[in-house]
C-alpha atoms as one frame of an Amber mdcrd trajectory, in Angstrom:
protein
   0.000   0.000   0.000   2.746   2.411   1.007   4.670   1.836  -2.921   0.981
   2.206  -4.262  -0.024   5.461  -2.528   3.952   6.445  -3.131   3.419   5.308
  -7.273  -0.084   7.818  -7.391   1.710  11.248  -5.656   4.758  10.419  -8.133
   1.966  10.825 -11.310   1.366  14.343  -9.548   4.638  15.416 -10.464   6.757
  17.039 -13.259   9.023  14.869 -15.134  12.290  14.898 -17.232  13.640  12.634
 -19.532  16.969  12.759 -21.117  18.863  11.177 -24.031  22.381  11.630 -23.166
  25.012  12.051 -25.838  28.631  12.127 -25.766  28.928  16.261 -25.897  25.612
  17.465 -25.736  22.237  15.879 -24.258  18.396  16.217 -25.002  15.917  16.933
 -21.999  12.473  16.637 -22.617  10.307  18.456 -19.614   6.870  17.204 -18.747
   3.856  18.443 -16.788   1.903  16.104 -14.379  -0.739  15.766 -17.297   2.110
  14.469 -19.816   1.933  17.723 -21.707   5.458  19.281 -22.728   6.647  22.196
 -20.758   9.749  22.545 -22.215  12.402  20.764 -24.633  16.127  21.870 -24.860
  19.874  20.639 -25.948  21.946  21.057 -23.103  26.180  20.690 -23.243  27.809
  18.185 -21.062  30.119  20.699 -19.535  29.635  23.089 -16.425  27.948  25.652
 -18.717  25.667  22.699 -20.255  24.038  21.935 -16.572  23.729  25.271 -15.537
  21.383  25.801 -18.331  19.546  22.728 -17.353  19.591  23.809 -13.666  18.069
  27.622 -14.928  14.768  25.483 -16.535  14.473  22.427 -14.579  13.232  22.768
 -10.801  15.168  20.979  -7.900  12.075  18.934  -6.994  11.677  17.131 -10.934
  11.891  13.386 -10.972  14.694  12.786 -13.719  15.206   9.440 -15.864  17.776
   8.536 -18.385  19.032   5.139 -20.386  21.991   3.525 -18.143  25.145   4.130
 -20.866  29.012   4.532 -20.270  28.302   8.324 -19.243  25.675   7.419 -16.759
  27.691   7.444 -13.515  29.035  10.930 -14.288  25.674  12.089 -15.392  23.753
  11.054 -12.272  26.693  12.509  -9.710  26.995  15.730 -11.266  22.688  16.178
 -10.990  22.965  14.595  -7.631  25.826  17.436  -6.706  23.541  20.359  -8.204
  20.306  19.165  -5.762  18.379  16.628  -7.810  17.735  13.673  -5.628  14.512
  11.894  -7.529  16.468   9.901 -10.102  16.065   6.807 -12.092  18.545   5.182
 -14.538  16.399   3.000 -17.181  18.133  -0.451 -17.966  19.189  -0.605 -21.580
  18.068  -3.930 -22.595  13.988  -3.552 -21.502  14.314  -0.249 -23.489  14.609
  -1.969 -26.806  11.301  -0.286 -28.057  13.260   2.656 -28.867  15.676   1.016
 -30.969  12.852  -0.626 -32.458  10.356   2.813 -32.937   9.899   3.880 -36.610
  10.720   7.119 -35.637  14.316   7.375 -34.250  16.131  10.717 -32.913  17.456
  11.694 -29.762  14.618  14.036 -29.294  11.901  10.948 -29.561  13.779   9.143
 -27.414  14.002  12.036 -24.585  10.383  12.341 -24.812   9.781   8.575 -24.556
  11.665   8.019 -21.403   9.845  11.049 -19.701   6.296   9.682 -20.267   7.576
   6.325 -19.319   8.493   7.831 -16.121   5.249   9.623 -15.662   3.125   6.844
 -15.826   6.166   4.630 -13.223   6.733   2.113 -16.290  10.263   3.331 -16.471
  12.605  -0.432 -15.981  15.177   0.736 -13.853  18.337  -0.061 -13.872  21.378
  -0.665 -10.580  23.957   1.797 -10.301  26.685   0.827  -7.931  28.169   3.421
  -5.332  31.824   4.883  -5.762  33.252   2.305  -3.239  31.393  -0.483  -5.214
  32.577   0.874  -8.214  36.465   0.971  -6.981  36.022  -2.992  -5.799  34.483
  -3.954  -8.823  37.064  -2.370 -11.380  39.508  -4.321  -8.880  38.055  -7.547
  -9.774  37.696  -7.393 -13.454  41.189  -6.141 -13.695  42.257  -8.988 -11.996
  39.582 -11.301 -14.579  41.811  -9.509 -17.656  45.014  -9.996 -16.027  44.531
 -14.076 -16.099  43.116 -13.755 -19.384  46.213 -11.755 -20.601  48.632 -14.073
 -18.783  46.786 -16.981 -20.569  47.543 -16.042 -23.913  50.797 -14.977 -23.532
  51.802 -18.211 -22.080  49.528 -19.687 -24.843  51.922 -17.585 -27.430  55.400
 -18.914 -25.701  54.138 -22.320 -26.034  53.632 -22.461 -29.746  56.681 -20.752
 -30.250  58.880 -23.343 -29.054  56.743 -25.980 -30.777  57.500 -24.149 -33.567
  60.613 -24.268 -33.514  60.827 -27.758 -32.332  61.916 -26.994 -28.667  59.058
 -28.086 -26.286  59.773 -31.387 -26.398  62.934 -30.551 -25.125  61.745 -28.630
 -21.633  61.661 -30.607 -18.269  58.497 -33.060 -17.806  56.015 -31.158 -15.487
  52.214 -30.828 -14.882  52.600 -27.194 -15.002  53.842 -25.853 -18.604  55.223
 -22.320 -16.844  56.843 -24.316 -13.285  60.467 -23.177 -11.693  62.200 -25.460
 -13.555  60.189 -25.198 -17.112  60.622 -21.067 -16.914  64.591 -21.422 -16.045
  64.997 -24.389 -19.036  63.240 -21.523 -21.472  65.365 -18.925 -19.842  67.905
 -20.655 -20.639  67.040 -21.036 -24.390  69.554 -19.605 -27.064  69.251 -19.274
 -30.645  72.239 -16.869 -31.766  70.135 -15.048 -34.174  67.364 -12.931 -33.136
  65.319 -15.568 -32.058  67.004 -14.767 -28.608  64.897 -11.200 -28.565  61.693
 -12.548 -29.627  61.784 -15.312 -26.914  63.354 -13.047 -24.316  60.724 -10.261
 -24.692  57.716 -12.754 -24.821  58.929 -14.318 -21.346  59.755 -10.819 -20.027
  55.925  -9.800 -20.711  54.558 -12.692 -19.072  56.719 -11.930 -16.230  55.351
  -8.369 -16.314  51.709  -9.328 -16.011  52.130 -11.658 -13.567  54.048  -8.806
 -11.326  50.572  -6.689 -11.628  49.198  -9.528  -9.383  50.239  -9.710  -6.142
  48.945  -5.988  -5.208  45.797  -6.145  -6.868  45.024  -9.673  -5.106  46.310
  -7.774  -1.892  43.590  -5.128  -2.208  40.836  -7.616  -3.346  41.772  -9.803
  -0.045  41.555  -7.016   2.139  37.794  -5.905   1.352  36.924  -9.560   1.303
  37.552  -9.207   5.368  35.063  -7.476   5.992  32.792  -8.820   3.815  29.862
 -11.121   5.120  28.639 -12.017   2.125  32.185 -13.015   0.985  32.539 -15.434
   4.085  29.170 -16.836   3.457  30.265 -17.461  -0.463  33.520 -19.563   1.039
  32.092 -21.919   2.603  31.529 -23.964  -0.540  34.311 -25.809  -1.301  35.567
 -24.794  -4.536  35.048 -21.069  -4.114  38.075 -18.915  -2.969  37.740 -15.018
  -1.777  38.501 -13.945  -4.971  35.361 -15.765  -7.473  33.137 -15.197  -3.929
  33.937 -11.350  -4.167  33.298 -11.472  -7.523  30.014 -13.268  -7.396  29.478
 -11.210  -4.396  29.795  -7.574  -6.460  27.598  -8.323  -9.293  25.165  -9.639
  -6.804  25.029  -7.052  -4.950  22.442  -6.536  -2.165  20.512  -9.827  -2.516
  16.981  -8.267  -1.517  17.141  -6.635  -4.563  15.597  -9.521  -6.314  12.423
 -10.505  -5.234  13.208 -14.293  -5.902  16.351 -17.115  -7.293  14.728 -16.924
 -10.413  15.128 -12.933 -10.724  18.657 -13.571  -9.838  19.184 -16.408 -12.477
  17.369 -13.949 -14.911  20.088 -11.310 -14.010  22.917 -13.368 -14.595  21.711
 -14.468 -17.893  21.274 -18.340 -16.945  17.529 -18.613 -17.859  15.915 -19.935
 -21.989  14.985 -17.196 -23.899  11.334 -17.639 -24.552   9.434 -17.093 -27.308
   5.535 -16.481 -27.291   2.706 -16.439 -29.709  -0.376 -17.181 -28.999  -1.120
 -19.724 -27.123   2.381 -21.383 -27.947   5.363 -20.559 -25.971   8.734 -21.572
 -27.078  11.704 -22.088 -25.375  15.046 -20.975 -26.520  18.776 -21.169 -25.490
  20.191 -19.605 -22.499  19.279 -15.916 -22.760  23.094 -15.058 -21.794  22.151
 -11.427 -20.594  23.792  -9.791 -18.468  27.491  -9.144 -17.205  29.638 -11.880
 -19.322  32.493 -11.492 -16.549  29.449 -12.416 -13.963  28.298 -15.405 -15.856
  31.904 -16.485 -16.384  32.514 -16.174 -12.403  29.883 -18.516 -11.990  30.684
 -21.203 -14.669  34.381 -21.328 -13.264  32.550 -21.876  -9.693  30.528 -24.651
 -11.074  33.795 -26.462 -13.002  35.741 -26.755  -9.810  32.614 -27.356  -6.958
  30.990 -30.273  -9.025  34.929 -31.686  -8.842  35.158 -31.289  -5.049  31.353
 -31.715  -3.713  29.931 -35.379  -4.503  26.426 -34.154  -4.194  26.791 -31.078
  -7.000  28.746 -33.733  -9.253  25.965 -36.247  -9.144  23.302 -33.272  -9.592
  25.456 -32.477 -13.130  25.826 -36.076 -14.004  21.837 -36.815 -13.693  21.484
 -33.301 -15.739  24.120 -35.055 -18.566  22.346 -38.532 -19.027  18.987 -36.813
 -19.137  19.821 -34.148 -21.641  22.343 -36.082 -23.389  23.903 -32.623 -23.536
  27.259 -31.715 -21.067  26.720 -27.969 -21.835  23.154 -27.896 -21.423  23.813
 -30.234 -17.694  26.608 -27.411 -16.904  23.939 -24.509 -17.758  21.492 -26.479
 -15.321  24.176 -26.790 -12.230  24.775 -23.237 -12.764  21.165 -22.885 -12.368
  21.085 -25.162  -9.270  24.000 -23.302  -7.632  22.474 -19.603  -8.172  19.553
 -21.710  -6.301  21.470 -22.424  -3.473  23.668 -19.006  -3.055  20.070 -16.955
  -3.363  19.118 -18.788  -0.274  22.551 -19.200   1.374  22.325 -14.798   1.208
  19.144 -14.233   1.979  18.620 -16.345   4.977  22.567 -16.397   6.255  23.621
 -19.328   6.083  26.233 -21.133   5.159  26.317 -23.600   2.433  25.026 -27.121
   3.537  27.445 -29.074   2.372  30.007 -27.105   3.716  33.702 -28.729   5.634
  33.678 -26.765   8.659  37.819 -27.500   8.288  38.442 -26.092   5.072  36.235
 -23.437   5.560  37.931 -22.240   8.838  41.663 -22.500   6.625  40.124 -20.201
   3.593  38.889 -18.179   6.204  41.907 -17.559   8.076  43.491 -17.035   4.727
  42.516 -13.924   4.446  45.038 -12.384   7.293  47.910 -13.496   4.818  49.805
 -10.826   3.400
């Protein structure tokens, strides 16, 4: 009752929409009965939002598309006085893309009735702190890519040029003694350079690690959430502070499914009629998020007998292993939805390995 009574004074009040551009922006200004009051360019510079201070009052609820600008755009209104803002998620705003009639103007005016009526999908911004931890983590995601090819490169090199064969047996392409054998490597031409400055850029990613992990470690302290995410066995503070900073606040979604939807994990469906189809895995969504979560599901199912037989079941009955990894991924986002909401932790936890991942974290 409180959102509905909250819902009808918002349709009382004066709206703005804006279509944000790289240098300048369109604000479209609406009355309470959805007539136009006003409609203006506006620069994105100082001068630029004091003209759209001058003819937009304090009190105006303001809505925009979430884009790569949005952040800066919804501080620097936030800074001048506007508090009423929504950011509209890109991807249920595909009816603009779709409207006959296209132009930054249309689309201004769109989002503002949208808003009016409180149809407007929003969309999560996360807070400068959330930001920081966040750009931690996916720095760290495109450092172990980086470091992945570049070993990738070194490898076909020397097979190339006939040399793996030669390098120490080992598990681990890139161990002590493997790195010192190719170290050791000489061609007497300029082989020597190429090999030298491909091992000397691996060596130079992998020395952009140890502070970044430091940092990411550190926040994961004092993060419940975190803690809860390590007691599965599989899950280390770094995927569980990933999975934990897309999440977010897990009251957010009203249910697992809404949280499956988010990560991109549930069919695409397609209706008409009476007949609904359903498709492949809708993959929306952060990609680094989804990723976080396969890689969780590829070592639990390895360590946790019950998740393993859960993806095995899924395999025989599908006859398909991607489609019975898409399904654990499924199950797990099951399990962590409840593990957050309710605090607890996971119930097939070991209490011992827990307690060691925890106390990991007071390594420096």
């Amino acid at each position: 009752m409180k959102r509905r009574k909250k819902n009808i004074g918002n349709m009382n009040s004066f709206v703005v929409g804006i279509d944000i551009g790289e240098e300048k922006s369109i604000a479209t200004y609406l009355s309470p009965d959805g007539d136009v009051k006003d409609s203006f360019e506006f620069g994105m510079n100082s001068e630029g939002y004091q003209n759209f201070v001058s003819r937009i009052p304090k009190e105006t609820r303001i809505a925009f598309e979430a884009s790569g600008l949005a952040y800066v755009v919804n501080n620097t209104l936030r800074e001048l006085g506007y508090e009423d803002i929504t950011v509209a998620h890109p991807k249920e705003l595909a009816w603009i893309i779709k409207s006959k009639k296209k132009n930054d103007k249309v689309d201004s005016l769109k989002l503002a009735k949208l808003h009016l009526v409180n149809m407007l999908p929003e969309s999560h911004l996360l807070n400068e702190d959330e930001r920081i931890f966040r750009d931690l983590l996916i720095q760290r995601v495109k450092l172990g890519q980086d470091i992945a090819r570049m070993k990738a490169s070194i490898i076909g090199y020397l097979k190339r040029e006939g040399l793996y064969n030669t390098l120490p047996e080992s598990n681990d392409n890139f161990s002590e003694k493997r790195r010192k054998a190719m170290e050791g490597i000489t061609f007497n031409n300029d082989r020597d350079v190429v090999l030298k400055t491909m091992l000397n850029r691996l060596q130079f990613l992998e020395d952009q690690i140890p502070p970044i992990e430091r940092s990411i470690r550190s926040r994961a302290r004092d993060s419940e959430d975190v803690r809860l995410l390590m007691t599965i066995p599989g899950i280390d503070y770094y995927l569980a502070s990933l999975l934990s900073s897309y999440i977010g606040n897990v009251r957010r979604f009203p249910s697992e499914s809404k949280l499956a939807s988010f990560f991109g994990i549930v069919p695409s469906n397609r209706d008409s009629s009476s007949i609904t189809r359903r498709g492949r895995m809708s993959k929306e969504g952060a990609r680094t998020a989804r990723w976080a979560l396969s890689i969780a599901v590829d070592t639990i199912k390895m360590r946790n007998r019950a998740i393993g037989e859960y993806y095995d079941r899924q395999k025989e009955r599908t006859g398909s292993g991607s489609l019975a990894h898409v399904l654990t991924m499924r199950k797990l986002i099951r399990m962590m939805y409840h593990m957050l909401t309710e605090r607890k932790a996971w119930k097939y936890q070991d209490p011992g390995l827990t307690e060691r991942k925890l106390n990991s974290l007071d390594d420096d």
